[in-house]
Backbone as JSON, one array per atom type, in Angstrom:
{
  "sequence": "XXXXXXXXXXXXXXXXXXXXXXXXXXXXXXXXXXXXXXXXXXXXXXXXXXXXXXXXXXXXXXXXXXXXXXXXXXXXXXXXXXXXXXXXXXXXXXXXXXXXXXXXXXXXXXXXXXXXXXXXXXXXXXXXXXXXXXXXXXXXXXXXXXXXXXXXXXXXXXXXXXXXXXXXXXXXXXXXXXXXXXXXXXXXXXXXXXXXXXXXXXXXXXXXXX",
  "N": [[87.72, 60.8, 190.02], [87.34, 58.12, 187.47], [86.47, 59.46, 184.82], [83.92, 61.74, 183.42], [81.62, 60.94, 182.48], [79.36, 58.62, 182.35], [77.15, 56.14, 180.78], [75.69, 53.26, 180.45], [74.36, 52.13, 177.44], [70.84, 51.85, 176.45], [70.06, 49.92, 174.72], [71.57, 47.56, 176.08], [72.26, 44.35, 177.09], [72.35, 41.62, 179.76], [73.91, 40.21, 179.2], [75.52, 41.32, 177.06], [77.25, 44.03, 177.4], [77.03, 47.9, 176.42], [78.91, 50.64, 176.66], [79.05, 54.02, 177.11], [81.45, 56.58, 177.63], [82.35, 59.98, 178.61], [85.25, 62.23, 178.61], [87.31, 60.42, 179.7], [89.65, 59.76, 182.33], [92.44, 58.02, 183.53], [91.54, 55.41, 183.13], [90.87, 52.3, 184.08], [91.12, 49.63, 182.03], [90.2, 46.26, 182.78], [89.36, 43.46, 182.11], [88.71, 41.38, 178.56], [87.86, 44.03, 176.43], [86.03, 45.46, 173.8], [87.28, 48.58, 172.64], [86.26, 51.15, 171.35], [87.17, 54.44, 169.91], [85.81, 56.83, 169.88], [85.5, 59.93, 169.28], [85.21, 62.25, 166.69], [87.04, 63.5, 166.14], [89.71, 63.51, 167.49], [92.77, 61.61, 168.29], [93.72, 58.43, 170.48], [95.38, 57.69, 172.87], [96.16, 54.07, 173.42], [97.51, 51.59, 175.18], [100.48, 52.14, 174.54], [100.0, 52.82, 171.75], [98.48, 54.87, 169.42], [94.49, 54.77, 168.36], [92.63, 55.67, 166.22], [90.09, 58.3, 165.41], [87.07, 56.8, 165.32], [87.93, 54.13, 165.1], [88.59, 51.34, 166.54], [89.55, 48.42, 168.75], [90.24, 45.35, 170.6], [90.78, 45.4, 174.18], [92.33, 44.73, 177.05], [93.7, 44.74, 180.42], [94.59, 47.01, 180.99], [95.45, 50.9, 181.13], [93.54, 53.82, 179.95], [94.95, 56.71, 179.42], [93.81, 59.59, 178.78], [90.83, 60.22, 177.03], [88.35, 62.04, 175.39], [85.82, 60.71, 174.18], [84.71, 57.39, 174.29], [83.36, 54.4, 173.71], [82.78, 51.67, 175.45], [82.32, 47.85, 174.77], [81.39, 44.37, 176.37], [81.12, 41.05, 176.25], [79.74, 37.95, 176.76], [79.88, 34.49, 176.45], [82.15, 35.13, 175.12], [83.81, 36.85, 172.38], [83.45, 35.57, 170.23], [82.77, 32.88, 168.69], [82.62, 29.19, 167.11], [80.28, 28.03, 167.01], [76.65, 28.49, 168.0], [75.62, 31.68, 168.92], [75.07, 31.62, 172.38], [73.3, 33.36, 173.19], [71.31, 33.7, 171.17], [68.58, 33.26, 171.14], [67.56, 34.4, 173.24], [67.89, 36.9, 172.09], [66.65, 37.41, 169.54], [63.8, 37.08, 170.49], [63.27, 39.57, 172.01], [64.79, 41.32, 170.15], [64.03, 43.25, 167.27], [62.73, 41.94, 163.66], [63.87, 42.17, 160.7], [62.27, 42.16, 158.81], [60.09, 43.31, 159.79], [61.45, 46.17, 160.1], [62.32, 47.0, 157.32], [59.86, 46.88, 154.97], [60.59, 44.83, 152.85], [59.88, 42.55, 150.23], [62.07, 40.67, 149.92], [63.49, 40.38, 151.98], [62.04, 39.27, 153.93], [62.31, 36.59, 154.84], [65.04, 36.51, 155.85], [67.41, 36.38, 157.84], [68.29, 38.39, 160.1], [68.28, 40.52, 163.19], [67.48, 43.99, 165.11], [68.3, 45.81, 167.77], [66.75, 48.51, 169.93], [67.47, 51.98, 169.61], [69.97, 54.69, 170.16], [70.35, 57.53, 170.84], [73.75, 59.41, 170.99], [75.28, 62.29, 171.88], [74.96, 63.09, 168.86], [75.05, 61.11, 167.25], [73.75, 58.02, 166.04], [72.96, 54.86, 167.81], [73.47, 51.69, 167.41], [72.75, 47.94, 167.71], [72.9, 45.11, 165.74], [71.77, 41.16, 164.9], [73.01, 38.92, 163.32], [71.67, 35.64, 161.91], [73.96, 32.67, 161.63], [75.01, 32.25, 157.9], [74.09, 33.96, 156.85], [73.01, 36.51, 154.39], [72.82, 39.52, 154.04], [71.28, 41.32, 152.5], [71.69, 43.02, 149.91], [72.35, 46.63, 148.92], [72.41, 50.16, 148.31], [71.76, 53.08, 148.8], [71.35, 54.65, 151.7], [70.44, 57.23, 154.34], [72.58, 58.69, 156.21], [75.88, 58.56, 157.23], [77.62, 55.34, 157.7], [79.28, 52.96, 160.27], [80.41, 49.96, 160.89], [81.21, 48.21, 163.76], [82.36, 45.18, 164.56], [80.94, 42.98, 166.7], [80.8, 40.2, 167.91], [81.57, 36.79, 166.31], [82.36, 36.21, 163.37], [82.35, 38.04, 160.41], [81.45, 40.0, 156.86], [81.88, 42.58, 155.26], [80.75, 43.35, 152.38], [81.0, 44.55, 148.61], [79.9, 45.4, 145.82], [79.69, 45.53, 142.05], [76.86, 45.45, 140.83], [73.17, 45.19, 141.81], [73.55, 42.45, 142.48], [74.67, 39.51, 143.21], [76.78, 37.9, 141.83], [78.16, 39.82, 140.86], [80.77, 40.8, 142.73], [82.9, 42.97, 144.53], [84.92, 43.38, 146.26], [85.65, 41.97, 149.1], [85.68, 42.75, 152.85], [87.1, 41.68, 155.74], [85.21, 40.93, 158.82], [86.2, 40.72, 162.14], [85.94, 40.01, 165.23], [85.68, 43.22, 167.68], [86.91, 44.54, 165.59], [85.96, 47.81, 163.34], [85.15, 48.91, 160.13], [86.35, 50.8, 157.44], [85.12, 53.91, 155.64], [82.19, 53.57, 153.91], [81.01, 54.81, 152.43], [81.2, 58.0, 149.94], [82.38, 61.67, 149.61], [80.11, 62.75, 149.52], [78.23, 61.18, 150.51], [77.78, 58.62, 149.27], [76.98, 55.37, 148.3], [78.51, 52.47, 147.39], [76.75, 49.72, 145.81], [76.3, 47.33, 148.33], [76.76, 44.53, 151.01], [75.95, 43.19, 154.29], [77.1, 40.0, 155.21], [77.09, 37.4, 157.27], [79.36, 34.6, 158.52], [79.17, 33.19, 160.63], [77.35, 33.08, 163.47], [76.14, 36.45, 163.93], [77.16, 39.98, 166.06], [77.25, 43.18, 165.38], [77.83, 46.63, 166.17], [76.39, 49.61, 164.71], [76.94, 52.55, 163.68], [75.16, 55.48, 163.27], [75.79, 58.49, 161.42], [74.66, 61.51, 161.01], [75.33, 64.49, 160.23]],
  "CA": [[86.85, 59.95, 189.19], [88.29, 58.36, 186.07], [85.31, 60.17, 183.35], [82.48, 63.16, 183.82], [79.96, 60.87, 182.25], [79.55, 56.93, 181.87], [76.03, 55.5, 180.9], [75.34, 52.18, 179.95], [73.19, 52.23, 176.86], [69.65, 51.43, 176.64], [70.22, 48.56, 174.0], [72.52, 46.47, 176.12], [71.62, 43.25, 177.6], [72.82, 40.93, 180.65], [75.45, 39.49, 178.48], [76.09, 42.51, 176.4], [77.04, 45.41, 177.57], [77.62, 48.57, 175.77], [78.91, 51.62, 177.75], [79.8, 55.5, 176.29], [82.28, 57.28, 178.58], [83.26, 61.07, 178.5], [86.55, 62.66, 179.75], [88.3, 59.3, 180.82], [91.16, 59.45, 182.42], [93.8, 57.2, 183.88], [90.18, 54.28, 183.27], [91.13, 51.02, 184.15], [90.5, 48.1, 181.62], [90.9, 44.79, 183.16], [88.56, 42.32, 181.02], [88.62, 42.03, 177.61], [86.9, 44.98, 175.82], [85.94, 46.32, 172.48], [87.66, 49.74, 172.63], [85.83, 52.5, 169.84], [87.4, 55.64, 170.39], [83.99, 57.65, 169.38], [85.68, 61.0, 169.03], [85.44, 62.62, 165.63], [88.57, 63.86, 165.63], [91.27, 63.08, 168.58], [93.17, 60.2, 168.49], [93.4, 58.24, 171.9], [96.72, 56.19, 173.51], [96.0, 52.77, 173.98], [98.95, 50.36, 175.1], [101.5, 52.75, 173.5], [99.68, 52.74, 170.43], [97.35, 55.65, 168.9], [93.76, 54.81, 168.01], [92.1, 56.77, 165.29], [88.78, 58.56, 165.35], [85.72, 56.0, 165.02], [88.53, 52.99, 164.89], [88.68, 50.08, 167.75], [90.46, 46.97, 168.83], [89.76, 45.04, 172.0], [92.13, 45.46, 175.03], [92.78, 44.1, 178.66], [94.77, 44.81, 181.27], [95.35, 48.34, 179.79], [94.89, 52.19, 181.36], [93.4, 54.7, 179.08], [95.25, 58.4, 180.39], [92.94, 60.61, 178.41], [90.21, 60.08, 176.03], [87.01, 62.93, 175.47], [84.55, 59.82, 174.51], [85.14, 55.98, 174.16], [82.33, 53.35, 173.7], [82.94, 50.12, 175.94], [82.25, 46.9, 175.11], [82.0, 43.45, 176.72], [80.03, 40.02, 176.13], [79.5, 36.5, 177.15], [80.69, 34.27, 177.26], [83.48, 35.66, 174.98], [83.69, 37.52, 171.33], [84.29, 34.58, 168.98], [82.78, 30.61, 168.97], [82.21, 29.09, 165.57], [79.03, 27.26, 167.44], [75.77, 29.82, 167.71], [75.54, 32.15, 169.83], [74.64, 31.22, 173.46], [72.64, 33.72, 174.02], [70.87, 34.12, 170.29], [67.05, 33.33, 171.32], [67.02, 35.83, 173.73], [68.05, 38.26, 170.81], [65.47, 36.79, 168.49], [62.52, 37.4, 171.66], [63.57, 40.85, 172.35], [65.1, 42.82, 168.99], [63.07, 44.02, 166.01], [63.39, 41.66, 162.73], [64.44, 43.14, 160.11], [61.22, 42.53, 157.84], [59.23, 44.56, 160.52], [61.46, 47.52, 160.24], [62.19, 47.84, 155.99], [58.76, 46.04, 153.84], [60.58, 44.33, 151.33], [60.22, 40.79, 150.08], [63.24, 39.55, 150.0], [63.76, 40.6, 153.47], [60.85, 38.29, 154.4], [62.69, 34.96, 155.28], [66.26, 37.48, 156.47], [67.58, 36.39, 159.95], [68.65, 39.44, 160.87], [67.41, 41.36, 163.85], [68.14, 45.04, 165.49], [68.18, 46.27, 168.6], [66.59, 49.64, 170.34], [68.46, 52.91, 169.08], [70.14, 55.47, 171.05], [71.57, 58.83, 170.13], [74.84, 59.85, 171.86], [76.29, 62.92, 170.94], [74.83, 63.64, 167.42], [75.45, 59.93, 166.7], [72.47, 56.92, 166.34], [73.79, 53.76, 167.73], [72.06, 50.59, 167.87], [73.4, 47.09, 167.22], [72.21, 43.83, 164.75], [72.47, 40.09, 165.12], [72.21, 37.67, 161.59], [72.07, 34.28, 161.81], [75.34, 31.89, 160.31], [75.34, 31.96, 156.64], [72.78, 35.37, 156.52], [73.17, 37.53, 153.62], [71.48, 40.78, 154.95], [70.38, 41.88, 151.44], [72.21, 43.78, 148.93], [71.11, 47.95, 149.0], [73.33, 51.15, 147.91], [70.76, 53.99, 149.89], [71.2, 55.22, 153.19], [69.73, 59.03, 154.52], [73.26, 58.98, 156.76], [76.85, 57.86, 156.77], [77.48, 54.62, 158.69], [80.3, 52.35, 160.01], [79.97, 49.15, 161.77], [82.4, 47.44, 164.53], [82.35, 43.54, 164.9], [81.95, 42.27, 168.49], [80.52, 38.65, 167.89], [81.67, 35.95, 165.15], [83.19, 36.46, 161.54], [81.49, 38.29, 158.93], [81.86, 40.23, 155.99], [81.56, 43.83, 154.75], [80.85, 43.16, 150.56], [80.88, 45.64, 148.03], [79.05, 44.7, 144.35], [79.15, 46.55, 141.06], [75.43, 45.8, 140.61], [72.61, 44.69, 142.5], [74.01, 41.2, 141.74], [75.87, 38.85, 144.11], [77.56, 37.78, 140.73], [79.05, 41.13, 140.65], [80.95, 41.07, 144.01], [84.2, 43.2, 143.8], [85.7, 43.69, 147.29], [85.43, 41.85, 150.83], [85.89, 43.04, 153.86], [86.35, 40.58, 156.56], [85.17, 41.62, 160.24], [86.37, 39.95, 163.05], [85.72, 40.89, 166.78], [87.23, 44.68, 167.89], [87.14, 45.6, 164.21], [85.56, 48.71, 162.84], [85.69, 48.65, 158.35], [86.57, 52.04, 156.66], [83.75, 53.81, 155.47], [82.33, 52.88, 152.17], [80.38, 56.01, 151.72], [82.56, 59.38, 149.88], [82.22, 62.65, 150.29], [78.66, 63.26, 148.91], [77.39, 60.29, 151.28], [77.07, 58.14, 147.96], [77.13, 54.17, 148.81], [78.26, 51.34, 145.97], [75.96, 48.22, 145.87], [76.74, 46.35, 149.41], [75.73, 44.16, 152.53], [77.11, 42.38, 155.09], [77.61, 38.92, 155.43], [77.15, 36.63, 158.14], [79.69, 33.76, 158.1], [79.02, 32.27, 161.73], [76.33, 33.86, 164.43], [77.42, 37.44, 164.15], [76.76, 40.94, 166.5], [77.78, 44.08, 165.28], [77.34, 47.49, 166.76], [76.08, 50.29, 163.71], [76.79, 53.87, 164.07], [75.31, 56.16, 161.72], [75.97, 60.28, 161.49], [73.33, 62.74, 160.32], [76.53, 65.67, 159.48]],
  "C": [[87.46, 59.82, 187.79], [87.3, 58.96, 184.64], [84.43, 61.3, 184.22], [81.52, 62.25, 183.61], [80.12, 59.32, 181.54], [77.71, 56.52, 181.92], [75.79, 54.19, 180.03], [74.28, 52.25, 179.03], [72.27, 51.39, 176.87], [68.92, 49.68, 176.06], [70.81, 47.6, 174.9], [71.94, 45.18, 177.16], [72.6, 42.63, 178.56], [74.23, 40.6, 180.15], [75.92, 40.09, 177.69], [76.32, 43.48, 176.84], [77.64, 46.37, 176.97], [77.82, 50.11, 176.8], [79.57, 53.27, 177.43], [80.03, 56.07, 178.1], [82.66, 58.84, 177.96], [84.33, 61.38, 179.13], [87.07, 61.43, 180.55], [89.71, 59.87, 180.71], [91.5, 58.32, 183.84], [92.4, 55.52, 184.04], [91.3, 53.41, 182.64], [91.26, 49.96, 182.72], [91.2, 47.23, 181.96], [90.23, 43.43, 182.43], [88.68, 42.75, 179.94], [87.72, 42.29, 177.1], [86.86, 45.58, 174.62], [86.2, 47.87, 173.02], [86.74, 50.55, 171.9], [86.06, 53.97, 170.74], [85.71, 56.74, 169.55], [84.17, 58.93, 169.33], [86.28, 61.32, 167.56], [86.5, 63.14, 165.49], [89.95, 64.13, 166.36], [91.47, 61.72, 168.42], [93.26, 59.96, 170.01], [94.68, 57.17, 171.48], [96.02, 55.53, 174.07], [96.95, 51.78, 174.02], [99.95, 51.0, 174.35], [101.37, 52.69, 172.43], [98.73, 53.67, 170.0], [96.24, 54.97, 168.27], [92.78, 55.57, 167.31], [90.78, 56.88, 165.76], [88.14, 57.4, 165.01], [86.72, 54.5, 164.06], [88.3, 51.94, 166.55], [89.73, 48.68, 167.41], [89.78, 46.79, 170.48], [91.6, 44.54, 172.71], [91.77, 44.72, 176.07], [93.68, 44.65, 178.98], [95.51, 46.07, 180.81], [94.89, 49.79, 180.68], [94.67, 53.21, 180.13], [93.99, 56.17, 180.07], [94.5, 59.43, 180.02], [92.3, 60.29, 177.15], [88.76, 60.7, 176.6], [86.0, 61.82, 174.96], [85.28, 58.33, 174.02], [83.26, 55.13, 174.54], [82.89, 51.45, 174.02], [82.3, 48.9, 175.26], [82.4, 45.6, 175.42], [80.73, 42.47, 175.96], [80.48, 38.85, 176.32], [79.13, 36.01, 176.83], [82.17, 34.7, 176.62], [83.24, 36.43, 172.96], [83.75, 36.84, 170.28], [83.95, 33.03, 169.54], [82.25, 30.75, 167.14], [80.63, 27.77, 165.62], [78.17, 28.34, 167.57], [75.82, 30.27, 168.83], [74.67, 32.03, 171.42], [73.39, 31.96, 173.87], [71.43, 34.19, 172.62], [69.14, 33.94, 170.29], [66.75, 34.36, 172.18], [66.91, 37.39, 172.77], [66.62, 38.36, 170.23], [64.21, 37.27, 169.21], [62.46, 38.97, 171.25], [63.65, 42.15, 171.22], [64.31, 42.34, 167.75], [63.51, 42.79, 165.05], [63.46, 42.78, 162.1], [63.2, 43.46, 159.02], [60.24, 43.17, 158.91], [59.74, 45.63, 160.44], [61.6, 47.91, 158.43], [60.77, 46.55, 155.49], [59.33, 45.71, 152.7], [60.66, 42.85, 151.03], [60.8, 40.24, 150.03], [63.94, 39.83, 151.28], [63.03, 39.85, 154.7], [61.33, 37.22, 155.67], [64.59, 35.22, 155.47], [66.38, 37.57, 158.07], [68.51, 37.31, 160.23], [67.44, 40.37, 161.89], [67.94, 42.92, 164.7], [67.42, 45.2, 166.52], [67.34, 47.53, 168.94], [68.09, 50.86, 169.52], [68.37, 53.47, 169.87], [70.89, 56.35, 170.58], [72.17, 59.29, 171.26], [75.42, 60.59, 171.46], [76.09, 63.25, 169.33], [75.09, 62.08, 166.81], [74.59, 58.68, 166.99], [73.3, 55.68, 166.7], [72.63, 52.38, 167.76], [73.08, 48.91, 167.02], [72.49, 45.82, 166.2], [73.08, 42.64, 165.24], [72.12, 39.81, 163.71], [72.82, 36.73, 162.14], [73.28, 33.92, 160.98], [74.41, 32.06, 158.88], [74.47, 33.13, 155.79], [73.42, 35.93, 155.44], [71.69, 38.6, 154.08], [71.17, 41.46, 154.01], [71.45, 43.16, 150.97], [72.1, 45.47, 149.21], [72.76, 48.82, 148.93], [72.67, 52.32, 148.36], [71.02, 54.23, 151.18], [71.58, 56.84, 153.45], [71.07, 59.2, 155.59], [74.56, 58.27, 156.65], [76.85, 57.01, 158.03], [78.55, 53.5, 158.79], [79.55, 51.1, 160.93], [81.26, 48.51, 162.56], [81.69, 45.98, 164.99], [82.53, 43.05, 166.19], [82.02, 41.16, 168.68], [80.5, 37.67, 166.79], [82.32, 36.93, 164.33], [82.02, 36.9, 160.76], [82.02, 39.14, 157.87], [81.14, 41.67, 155.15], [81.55, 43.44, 152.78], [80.54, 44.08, 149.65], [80.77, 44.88, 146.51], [79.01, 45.58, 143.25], [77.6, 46.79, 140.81], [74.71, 45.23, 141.66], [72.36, 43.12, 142.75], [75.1, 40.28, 142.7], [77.11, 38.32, 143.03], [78.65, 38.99, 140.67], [79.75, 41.64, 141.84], [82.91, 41.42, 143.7], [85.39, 43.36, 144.94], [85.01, 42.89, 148.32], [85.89, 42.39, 152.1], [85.71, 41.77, 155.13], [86.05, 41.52, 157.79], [85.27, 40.66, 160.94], [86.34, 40.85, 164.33], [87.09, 42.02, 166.72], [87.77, 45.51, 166.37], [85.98, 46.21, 163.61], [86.36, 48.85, 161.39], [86.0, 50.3, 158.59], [85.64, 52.27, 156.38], [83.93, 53.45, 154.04], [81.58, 54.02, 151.54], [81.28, 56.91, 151.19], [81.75, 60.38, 150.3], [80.47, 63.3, 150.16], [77.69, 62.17, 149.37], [76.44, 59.01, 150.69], [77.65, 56.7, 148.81], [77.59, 53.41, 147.18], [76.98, 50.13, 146.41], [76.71, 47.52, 146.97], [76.0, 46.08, 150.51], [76.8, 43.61, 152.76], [76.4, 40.88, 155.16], [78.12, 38.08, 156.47], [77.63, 35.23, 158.25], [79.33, 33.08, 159.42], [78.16, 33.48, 162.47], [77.18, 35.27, 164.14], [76.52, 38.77, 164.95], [77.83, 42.2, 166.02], [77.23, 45.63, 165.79], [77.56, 48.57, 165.43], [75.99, 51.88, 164.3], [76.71, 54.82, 162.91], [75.39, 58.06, 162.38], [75.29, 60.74, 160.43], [74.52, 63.74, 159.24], [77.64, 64.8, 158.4]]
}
């Protein structure tokens, strides 16, 4: 058997699927897949190339020979249109907005929405859609550290001296199969930032408690 332990998480939908693997070895990939090696601290061979802890890229046609956890995923009809997402009303039905889960007013009339959460391993996962042209609200706060990997559309990791879109000092772009750097340091301190929805976008959010 190529893993000990493969479960499809609880979030994932018909046309999404997200899938945490332990102990793979010599596992297949034949479609293309968002890789995230999800081990805090082994790197993993992919295509004769090392993948860092809580980094990704999307592969095909590729064997993994040994990796202690990896987070699959796929989606349909493919990772990237600059038209909306095919499948974005079913999102909209199904996942949480975003002014039902924080109460703040300028989060009111914020097309962003989130999925179910699932802890794997000491680690919360759960993914978000925002509509094209979303700004998902400014904020420098969060009770854990947290990265995000890009599976659907272009968007944009932004970092702000103040609570001020005027004051915008770094971008980050994200494009499918990419996981940013973190932006938190060692004391789990944040600058002023959001992300940035330049066309339909899905990203998968993993935050850590330690």
């Amino acid at each position: 058997m190529p893993y000990t332990n493969r479960k499809i998480l609880k979030f994932s939908e018909p046309f999404l699927k997200v899938e945490y693997i332990e102990n793979a070895k010599n596992l297949a990939i034949s479609e293309k897949t968002i890789i995230v090696n999800a081990d805090s601290k082994s790197e993993i061979l992919v295509a004769n190339k090392m993948l860092k802890p809580w980094s990704s890229s999307i592969y095909a046609n590729v064997t993994i020979a040994s990796a202690p956890r990896i987070i699959c995923i796929t989606v349909e009809p493919d990772f990237l249109s600059f038209d909306s997402f095919s499948n974005a009303h079913a999102i909209k039905k199904k996942w949480t907005k975003i002014s039902d889960i924080i109460s703040l007013p300028h989060l009111r009339d914020t097309n962003l929405w989130r999925s179910k959460k699932e802890n794997v391993d000491n680690v919360e996962l759960n993914l978000w859609f925002a509509s094209s042209k979303t700004d998902c609200g400014i904020h420098n706060k969060h009770g854990f550290r947290e990265l995000h990997t890009q599976i659907f559309g272009i968007g944009r990791m932004q970092k702000f001296h103040e609570n001020d879109h005027d004051s915008l000092y770094q971008e980050v772009f994200m494009s499918p199969g990419h996981t940013h750097e973190p932006f938190y340091n060692d004391r789990c301190e944040y600058p002023w930032h959001q992300y940035h929805a330049d066309t339909d976008c899905i990203w998968l959010a993993a935050e850590f408690d330690d």
